[in-house]
N, CA and C of each residue as an Amber inpcrd file, in Angstrom:
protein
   645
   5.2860000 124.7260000 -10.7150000   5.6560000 125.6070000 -11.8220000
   4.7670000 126.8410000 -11.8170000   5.3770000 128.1210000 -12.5610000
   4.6450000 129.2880000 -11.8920000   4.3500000 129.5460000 -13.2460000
   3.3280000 129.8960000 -13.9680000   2.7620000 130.6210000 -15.2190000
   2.4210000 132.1590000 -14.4620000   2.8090000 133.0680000 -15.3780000
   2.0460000 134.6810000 -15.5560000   1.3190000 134.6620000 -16.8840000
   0.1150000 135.2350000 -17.0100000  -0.6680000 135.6570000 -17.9870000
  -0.5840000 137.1370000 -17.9250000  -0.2120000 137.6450000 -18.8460000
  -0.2410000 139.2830000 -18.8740000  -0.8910000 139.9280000 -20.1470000
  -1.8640000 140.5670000 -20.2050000  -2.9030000 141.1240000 -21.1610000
  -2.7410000 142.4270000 -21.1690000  -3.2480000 143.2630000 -21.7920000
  -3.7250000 144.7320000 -21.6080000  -5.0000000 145.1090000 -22.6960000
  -5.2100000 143.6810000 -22.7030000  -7.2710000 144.1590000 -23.0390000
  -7.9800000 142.8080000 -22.6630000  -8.7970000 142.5700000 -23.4250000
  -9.9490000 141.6680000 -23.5100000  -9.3050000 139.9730000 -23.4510000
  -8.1940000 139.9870000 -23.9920000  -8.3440000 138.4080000 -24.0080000
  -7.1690000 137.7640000 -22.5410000  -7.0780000 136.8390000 -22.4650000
  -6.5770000 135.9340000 -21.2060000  -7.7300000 135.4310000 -20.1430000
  -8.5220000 136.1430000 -19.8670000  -9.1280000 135.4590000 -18.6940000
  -9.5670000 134.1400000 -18.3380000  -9.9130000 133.1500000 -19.6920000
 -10.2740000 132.0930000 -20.0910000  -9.1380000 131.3420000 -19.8100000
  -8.2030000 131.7720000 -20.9530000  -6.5000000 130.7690000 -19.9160000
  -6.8080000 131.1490000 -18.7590000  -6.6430000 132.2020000 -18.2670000
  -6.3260000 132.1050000 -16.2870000  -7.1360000 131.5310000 -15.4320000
  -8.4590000 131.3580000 -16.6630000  -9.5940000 130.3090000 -15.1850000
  -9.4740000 128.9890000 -15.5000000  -8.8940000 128.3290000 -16.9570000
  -7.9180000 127.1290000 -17.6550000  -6.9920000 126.6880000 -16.3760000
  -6.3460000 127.4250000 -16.7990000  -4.5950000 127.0740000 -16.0450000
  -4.4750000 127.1330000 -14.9620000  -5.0310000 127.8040000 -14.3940000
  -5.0120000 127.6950000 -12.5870000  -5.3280000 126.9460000 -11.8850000
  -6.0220000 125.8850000 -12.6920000  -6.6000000 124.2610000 -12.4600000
  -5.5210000 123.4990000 -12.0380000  -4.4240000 123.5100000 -13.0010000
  -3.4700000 122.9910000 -12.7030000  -2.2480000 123.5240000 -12.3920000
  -1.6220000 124.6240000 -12.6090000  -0.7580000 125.0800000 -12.1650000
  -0.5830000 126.3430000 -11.5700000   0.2940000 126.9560000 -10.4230000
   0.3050000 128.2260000 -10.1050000  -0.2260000 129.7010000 -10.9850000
  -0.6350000 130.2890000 -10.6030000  -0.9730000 131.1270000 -12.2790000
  -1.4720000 132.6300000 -11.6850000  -0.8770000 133.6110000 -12.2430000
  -0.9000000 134.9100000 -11.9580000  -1.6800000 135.8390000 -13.2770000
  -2.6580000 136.7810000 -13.2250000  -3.0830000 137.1620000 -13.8120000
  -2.8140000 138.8900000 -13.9230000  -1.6750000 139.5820000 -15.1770000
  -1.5280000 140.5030000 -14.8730000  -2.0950000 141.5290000 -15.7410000
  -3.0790000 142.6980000 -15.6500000  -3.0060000 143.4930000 -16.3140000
  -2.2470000 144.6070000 -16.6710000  -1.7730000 145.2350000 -17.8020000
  -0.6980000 145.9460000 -17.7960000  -1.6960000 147.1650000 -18.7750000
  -1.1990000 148.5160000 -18.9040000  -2.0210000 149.1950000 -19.2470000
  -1.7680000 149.4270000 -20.8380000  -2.3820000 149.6340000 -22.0550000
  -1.9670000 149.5390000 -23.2830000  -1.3550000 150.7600000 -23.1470000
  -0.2020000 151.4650000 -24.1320000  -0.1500000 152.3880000 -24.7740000
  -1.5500000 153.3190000 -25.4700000  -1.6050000 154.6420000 -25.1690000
  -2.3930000 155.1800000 -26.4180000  -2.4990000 154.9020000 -27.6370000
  -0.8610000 155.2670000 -27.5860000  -0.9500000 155.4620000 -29.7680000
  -0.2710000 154.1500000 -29.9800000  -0.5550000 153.9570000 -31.1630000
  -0.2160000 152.8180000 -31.8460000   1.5660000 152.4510000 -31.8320000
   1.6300000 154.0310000 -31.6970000   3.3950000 154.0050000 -32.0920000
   3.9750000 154.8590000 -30.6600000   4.6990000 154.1060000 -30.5840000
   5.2440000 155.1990000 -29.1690000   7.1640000 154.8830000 -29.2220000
   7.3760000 155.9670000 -28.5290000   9.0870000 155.7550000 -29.0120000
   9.6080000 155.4130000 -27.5270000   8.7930000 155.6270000 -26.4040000
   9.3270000 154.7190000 -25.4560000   7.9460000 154.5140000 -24.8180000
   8.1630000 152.6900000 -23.9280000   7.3710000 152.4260000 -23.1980000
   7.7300000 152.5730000 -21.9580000   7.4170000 152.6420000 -21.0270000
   7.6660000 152.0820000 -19.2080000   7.2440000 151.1150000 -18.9000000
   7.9420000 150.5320000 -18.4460000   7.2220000 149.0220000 -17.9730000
   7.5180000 149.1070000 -16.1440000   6.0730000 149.2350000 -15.8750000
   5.6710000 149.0190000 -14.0730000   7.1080000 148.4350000 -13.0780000
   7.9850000 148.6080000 -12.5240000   9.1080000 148.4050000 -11.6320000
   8.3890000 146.4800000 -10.8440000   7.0400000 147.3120000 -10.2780000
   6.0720000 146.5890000  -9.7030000   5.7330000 144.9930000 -10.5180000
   5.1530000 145.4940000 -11.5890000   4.8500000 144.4140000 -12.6390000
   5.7700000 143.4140000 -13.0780000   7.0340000 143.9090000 -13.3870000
   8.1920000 143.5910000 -14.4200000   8.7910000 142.3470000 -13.1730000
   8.7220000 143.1090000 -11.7930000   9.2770000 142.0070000 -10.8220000
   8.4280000 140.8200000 -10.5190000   7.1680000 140.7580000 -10.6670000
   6.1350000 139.7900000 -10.7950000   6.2930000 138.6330000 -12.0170000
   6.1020000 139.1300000 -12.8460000   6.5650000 138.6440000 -14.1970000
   7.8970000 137.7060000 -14.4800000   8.7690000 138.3680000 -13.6540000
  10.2180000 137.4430000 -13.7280000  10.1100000 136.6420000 -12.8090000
   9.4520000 136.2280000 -12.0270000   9.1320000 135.0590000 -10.9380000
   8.4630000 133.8820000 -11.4300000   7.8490000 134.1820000 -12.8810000
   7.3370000 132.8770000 -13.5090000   8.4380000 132.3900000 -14.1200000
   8.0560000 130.7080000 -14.3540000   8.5600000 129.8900000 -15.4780000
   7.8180000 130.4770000 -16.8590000   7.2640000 130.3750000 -17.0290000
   6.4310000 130.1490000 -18.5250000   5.3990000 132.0960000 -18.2080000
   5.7020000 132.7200000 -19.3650000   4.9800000 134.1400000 -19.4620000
   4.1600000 134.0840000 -20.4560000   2.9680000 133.9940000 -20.3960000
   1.7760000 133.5130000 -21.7860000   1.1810000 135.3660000 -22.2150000
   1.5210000 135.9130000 -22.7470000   1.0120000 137.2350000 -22.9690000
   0.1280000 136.7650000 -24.4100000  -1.2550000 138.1780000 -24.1880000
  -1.9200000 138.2260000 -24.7280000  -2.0590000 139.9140000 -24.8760000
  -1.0110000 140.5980000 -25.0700000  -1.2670000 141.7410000 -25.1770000
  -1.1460000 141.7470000 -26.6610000  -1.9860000 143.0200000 -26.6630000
  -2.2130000 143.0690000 -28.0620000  -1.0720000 144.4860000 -28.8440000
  -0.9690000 145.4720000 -28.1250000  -0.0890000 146.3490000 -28.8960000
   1.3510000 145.6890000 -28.5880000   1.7930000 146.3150000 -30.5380000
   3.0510000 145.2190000 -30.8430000   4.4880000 145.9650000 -29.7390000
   4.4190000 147.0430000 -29.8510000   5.2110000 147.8880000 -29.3100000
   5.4510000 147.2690000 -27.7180000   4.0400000 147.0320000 -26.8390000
   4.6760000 146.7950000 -25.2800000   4.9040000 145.0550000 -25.7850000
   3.9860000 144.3420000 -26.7370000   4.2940000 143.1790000 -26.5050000
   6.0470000 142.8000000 -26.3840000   6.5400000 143.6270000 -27.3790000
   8.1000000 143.4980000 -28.0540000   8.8770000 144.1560000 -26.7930000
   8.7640000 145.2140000 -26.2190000   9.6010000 145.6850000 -24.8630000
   9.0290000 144.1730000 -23.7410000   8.2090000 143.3440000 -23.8170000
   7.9390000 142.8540000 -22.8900000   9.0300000 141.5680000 -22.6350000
   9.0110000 141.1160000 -24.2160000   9.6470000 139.8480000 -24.1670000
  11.0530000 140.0830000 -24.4890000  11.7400000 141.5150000 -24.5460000
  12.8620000 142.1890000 -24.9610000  13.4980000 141.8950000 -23.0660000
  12.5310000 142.2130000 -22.4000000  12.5920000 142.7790000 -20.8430000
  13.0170000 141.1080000 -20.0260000  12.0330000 140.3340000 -20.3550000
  11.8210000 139.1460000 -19.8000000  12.4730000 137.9620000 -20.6040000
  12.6130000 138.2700000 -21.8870000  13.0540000 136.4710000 -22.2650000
  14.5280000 135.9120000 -21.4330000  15.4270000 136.7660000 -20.7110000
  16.3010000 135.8390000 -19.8490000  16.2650000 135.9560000 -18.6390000
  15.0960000 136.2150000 -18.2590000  14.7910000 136.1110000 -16.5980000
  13.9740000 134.6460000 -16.6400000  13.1480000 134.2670000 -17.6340000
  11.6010000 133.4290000 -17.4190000  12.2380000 132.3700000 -18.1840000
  11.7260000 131.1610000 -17.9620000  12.0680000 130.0960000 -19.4690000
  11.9240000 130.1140000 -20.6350000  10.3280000 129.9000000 -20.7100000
   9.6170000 130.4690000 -21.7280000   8.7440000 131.4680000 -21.9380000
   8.4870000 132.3570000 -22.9810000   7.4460000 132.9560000 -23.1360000
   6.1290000 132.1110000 -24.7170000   5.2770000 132.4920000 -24.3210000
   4.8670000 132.3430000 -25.3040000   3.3600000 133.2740000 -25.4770000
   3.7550000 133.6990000 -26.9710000   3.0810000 135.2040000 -27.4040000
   1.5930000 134.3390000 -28.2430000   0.6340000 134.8620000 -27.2790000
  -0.8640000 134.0950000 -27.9550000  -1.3700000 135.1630000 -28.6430000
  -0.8710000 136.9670000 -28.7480000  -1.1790000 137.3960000 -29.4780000
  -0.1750000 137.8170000 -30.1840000  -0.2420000 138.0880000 -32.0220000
   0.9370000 138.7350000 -32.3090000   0.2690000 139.2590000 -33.9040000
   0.8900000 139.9270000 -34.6750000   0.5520000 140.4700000 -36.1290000
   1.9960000 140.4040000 -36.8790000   1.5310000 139.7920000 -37.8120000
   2.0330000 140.0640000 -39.4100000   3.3030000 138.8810000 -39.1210000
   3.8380000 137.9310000 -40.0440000   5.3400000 136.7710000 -39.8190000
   6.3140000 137.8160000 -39.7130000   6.3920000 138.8040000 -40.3490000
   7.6980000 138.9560000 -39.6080000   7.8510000 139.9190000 -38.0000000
   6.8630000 140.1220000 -37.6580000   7.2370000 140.5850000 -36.0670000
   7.0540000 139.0890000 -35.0960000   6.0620000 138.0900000 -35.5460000
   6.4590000 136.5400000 -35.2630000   8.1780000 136.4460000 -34.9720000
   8.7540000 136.3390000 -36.7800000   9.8230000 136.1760000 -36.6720000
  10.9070000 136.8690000 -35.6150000  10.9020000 137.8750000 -35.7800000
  11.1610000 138.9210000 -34.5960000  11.3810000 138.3740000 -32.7680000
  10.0200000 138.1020000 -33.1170000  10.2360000 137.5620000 -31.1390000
  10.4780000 136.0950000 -31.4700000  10.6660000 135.6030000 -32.0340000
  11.3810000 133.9000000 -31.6340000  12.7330000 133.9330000 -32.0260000
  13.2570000 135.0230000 -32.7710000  14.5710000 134.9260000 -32.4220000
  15.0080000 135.5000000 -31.6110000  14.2560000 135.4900000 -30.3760000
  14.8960000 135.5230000 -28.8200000  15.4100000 134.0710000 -28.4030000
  14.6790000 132.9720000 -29.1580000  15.1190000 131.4760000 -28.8090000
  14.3450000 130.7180000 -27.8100000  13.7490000 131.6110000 -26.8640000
  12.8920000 130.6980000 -25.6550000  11.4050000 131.1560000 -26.0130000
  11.1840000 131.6980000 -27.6060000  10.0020000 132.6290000 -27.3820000
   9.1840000 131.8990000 -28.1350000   7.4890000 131.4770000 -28.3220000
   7.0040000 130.7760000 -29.4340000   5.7170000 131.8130000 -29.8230000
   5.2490000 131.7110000 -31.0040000   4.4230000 132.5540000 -31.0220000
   3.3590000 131.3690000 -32.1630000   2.4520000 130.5650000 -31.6730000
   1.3500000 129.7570000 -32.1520000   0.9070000 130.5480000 -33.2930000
   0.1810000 129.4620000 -34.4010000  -1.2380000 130.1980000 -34.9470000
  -2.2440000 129.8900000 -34.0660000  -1.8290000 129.3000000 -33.3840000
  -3.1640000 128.8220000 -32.3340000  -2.5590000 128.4820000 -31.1770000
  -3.7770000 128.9410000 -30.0790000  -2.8470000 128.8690000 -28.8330000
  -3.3900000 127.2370000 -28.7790000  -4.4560000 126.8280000 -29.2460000
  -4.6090000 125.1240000 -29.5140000  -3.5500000 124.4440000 -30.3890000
  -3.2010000 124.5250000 -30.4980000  -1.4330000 123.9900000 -31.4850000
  -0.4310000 123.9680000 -30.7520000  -0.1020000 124.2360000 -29.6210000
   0.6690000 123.9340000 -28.7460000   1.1610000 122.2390000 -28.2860000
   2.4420000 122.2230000 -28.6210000   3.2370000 120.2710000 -28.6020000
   4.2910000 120.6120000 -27.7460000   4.6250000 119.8670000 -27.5410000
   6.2170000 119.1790000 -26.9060000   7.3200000 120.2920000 -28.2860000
   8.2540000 120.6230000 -27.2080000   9.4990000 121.3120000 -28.4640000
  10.7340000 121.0050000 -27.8580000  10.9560000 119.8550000 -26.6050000
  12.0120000 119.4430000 -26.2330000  12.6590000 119.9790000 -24.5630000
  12.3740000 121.3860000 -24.6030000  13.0180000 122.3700000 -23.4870000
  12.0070000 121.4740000 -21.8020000  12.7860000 121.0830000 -21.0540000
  11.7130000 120.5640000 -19.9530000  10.6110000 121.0590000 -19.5780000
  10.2860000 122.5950000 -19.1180000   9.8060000 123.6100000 -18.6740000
   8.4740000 123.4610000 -19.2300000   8.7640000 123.8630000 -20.7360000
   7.7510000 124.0100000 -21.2530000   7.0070000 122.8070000 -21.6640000
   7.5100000 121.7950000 -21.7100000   6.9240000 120.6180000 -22.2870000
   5.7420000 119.4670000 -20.8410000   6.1150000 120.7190000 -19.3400000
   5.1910000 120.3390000 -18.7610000   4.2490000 120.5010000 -18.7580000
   3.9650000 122.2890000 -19.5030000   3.1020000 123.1980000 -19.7440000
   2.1830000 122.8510000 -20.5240000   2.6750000 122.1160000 -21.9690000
   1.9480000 121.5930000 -22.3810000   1.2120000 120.3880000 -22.7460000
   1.7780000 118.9320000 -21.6890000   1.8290000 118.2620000 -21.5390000
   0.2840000 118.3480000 -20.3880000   0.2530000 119.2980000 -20.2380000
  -1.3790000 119.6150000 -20.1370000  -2.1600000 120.8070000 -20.8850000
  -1.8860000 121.5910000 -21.4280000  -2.4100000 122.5710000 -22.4730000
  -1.6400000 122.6910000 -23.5090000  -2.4250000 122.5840000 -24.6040000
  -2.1970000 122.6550000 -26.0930000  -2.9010000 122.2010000 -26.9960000
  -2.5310000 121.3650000 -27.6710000  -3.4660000 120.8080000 -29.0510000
  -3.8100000 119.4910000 -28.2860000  -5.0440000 119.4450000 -28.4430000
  -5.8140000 118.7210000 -27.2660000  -6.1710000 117.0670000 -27.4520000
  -5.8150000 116.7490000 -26.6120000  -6.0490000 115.0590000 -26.8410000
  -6.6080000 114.6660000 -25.4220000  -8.1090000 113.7040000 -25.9870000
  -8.9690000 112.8570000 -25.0690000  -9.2260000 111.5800000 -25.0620000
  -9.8410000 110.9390000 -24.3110000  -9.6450000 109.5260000 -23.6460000
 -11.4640000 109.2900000 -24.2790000 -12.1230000 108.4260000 -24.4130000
 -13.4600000 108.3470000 -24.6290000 -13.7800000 107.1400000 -24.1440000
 -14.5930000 106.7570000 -23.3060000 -15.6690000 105.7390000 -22.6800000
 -16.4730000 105.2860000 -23.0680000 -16.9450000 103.9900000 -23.6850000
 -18.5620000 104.1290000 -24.6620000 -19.2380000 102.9280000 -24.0700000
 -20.2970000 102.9100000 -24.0390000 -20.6650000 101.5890000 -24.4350000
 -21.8200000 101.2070000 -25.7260000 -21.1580000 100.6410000 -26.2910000
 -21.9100000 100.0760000 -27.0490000 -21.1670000 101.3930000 -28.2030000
 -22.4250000 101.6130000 -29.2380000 -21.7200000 102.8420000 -30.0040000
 -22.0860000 104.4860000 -29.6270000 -22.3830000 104.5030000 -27.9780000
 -22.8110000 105.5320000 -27.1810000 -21.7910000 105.8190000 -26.3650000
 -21.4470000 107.4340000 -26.2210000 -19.9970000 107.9090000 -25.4860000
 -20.8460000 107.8890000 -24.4790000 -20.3760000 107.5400000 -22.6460000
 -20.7580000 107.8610000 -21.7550000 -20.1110000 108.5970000 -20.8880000
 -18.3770000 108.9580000 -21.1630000 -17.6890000 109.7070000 -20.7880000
 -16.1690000 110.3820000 -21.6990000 -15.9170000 111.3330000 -21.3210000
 -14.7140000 111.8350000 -22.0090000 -14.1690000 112.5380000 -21.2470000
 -12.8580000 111.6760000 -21.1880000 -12.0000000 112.8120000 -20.1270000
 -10.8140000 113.1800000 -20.9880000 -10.3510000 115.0380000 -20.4400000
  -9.4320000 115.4080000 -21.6920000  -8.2120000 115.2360000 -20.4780000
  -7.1180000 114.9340000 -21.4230000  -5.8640000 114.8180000 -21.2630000
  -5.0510000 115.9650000 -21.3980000  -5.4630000 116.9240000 -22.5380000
  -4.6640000 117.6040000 -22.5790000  -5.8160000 118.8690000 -23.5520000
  -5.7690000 120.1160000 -22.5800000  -6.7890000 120.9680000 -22.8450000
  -6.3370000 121.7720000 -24.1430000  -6.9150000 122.6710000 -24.7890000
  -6.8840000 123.7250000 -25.1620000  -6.8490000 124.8410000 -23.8120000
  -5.4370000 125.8840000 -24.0730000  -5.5710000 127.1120000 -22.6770000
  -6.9700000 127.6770000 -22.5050000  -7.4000000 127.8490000 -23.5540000
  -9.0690000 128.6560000 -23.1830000 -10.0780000 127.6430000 -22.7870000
  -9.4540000 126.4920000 -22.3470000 -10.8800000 125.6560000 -22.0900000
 -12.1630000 125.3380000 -23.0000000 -11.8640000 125.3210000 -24.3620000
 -12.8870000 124.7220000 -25.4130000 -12.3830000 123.2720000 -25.0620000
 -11.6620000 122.5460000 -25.1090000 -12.1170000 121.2980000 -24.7880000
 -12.3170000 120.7910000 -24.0330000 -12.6030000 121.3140000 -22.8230000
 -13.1560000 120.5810000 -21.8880000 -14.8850000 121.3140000 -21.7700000
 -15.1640000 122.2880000 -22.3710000 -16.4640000 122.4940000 -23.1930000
 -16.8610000 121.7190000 -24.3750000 -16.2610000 121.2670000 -25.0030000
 -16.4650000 120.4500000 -26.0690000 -16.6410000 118.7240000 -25.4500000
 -15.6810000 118.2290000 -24.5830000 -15.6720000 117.2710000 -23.9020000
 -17.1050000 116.4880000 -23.3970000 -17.6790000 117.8180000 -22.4670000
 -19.1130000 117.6170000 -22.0030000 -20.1670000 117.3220000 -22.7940000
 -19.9850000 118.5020000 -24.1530000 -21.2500000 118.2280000 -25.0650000
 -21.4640000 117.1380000 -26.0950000 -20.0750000 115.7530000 -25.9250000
 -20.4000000 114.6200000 -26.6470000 -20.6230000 113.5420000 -25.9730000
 -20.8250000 113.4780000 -24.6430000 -21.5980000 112.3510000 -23.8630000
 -23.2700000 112.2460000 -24.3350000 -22.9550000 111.1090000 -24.0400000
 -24.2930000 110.9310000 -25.2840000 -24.2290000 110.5560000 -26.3970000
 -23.5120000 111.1220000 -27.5010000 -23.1030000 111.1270000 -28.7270000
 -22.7520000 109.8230000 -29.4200000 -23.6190000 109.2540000 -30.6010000
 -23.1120000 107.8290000 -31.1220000 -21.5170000 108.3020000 -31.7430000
 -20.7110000 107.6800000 -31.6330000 -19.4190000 107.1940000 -31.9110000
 -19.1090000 107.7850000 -33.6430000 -20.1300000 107.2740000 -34.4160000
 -19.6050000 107.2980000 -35.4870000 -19.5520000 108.9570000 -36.2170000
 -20.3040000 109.5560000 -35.9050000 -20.3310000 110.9220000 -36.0170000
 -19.5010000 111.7520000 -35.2470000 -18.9830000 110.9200000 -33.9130000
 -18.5150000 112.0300000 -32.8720000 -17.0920000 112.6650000 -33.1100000
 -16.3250000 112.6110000 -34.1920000 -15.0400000 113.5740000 -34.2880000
 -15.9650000 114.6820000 -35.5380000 -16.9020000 114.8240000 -36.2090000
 -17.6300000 115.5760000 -36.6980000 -18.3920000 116.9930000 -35.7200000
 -19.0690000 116.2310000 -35.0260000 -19.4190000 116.5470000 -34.2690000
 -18.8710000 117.3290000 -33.0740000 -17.9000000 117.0970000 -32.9130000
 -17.0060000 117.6930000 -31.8220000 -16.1720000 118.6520000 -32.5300000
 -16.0370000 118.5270000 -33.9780000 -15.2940000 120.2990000 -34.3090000
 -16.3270000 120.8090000 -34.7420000 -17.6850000 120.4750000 -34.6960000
 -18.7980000 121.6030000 -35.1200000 -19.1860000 122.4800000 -33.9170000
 -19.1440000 121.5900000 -32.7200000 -19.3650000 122.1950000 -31.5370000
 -18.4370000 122.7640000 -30.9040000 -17.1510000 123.3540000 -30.9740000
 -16.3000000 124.2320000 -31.1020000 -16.3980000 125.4040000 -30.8450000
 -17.3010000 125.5070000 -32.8180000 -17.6850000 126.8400000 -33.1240000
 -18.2530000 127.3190000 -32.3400000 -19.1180000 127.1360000 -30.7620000
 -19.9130000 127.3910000 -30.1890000 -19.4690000 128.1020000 -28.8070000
 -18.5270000 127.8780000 -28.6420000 -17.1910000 128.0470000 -27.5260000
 -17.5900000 129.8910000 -27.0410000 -17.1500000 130.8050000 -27.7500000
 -16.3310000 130.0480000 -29.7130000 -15.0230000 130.2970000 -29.5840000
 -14.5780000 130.2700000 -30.5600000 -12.8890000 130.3320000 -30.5670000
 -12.6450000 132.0630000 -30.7690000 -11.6350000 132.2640000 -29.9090000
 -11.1860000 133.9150000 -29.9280000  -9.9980000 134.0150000 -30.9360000
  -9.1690000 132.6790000 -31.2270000  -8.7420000 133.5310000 -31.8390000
  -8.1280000 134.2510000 -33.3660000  -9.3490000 134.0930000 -33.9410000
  -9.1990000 135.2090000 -35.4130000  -9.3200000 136.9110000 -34.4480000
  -9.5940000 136.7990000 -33.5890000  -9.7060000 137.9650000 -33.4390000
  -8.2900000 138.9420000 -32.5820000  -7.4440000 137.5720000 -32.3110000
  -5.8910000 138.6940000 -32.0430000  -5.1370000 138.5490000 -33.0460000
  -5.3920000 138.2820000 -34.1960000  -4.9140000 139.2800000 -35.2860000
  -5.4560000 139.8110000 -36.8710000  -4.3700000 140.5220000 -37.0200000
  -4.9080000 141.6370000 -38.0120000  -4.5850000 140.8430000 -39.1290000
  -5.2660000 141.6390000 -40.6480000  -5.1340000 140.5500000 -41.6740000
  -5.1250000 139.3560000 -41.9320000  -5.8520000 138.7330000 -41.0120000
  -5.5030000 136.8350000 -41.2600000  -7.5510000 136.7120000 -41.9110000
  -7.4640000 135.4800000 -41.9360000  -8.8140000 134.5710000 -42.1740000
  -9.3830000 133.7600000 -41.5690000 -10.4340000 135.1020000 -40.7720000
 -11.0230000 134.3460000 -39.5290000 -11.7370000 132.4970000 -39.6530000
 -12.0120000 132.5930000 -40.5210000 -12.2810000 131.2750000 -40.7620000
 -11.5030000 130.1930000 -40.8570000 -10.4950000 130.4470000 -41.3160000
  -9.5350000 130.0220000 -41.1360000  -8.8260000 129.2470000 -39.8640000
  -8.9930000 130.2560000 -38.7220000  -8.3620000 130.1230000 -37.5200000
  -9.3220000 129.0910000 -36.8350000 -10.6580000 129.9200000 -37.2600000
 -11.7020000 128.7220000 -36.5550000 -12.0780000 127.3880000 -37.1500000
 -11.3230000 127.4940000 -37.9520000 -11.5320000 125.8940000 -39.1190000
 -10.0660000 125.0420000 -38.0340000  -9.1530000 125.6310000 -37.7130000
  -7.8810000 125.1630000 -37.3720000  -8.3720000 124.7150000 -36.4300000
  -8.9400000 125.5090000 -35.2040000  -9.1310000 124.7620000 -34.2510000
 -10.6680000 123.2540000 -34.2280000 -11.2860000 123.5970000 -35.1700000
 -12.2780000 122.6300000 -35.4250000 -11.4610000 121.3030000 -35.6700000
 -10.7790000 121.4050000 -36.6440000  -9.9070000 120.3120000 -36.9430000
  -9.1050000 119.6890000 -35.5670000  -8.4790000 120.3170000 -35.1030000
  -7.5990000 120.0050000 -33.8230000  -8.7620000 118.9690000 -32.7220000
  -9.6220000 119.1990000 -32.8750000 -10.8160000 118.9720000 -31.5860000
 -10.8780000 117.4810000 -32.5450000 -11.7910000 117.2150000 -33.7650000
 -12.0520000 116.7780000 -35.0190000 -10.6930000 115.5060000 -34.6320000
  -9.4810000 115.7350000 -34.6770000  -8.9980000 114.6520000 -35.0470000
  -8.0360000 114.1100000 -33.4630000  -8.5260000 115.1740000 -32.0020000
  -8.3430000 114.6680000 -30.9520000  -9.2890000 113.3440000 -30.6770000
 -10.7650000 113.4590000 -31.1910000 -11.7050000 112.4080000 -31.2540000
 -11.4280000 111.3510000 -32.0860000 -11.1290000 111.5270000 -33.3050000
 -10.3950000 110.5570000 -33.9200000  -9.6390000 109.3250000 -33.3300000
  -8.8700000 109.9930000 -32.9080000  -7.4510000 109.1580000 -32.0480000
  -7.8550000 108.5200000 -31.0390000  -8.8280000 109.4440000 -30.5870000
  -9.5030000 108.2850000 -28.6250000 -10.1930000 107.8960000 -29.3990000
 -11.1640000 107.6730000 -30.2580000 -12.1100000 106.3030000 -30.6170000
 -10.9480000 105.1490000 -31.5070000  -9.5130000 104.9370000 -31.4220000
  -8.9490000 104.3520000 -32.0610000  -8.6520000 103.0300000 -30.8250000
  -8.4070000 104.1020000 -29.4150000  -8.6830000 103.4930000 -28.3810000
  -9.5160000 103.3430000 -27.6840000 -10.8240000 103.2940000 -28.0130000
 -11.8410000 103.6870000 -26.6800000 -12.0310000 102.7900000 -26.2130000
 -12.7850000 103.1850000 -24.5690000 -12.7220000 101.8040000 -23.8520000
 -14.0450000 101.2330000 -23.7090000
């Protein structure tokens, strides 16, 4: 399966050194717009043909304008897209009624939604679930099953070996924060704390669940 990551600033690189672990994975930069508002974009001849060669298109661009020509361009060439950056519910709303398009509060919130494609995608990245090893009431290993794209849990993973049991889903969304999580910062008006409380929790009750089974 072929993933494209396409950015035009600061964030993706973390998915692309994530995902390439396990699946094909292309890393594209595309150049932002100047102004905020533009009445037409161009989109690269070069780029656009790259892009339609994936299954799954994970953009992290941040201006709304190329994000919206992007997935205007691509949602019936690719399977899925899914938009890790976006502003305000209704331009959300906007790109998922393309139908193949998802747009997370968290790119850690990512499940199963039925479509094959994508449910391989995240059947290793998304809202993250791990396996835990102990002996006694001491973790001696944790292996993740299913990552967060930016690789906090398999950073988080490492730093609870060791860790007594009874504290360790505490513990593992405090150490999170340490990552740290990017993303309150692709969008506008929200509550950064918020976002980083979401993903604390997600980590928080992946530990939960493997100490229900641990071995």
């Amino acid at each position: 399966m072929k993933i494209s990551i396409v950015t035009d600033g600061p964030y993706g690189e973390r998915a692309y050194a994530t995902i390439k672990e396990e699946f094909d994975c292309d890393y594209v930069v595309m150049e932002a717009p100047q102004s905020s508002f533009v009445d037409e974009i161009q989109l690269p001849p070069e780029t656009m043909s790259q892009l339609e060669k994936a299954d799954i298109v994970l953009t992290y661009v941040l201006h709304p304008d190329l994000t919206l020509d992007l997935v205007d361009a691509l949602h019936d060439k690719v399977e899925w897209i899914i938009v890790g950056a976006w502003r305000g519910e209704g331009f959300k709303n906007q790109l998922e009624s393309y139908g193949n398009v998802t747009c997370p509060e968290n790119m850690c919130d990512l499940t199963e939604n039925g479509n094959p494609v994508f449910d391989k995608f995240v059947s290793k990245f998304g809202r993250p679930r791990v396996r835990v090893n102990c002996q006694g009431d001491k973790v001696v290993e944790v292996e993740v099953l299913r990552c967060s794209p930016c690789g906090s849990t398999n950073f988080v993973a490492q730093e609870m070996v060791g860790e007594d049991t009874a504290t360790l889903p505490i513990k593992a969304g405090l150490r999170i924060q340490h990552y740290p999580c990017r993303a309150p910062k692709m969008r506008l008006f929200t509550d950064d704390e918020c976002k980083k409380e979401m993903a604390a929790n997600f980590h928080k009750e992946a530990f939960q669940e493997a100490l229900k089974s641990k071995k």
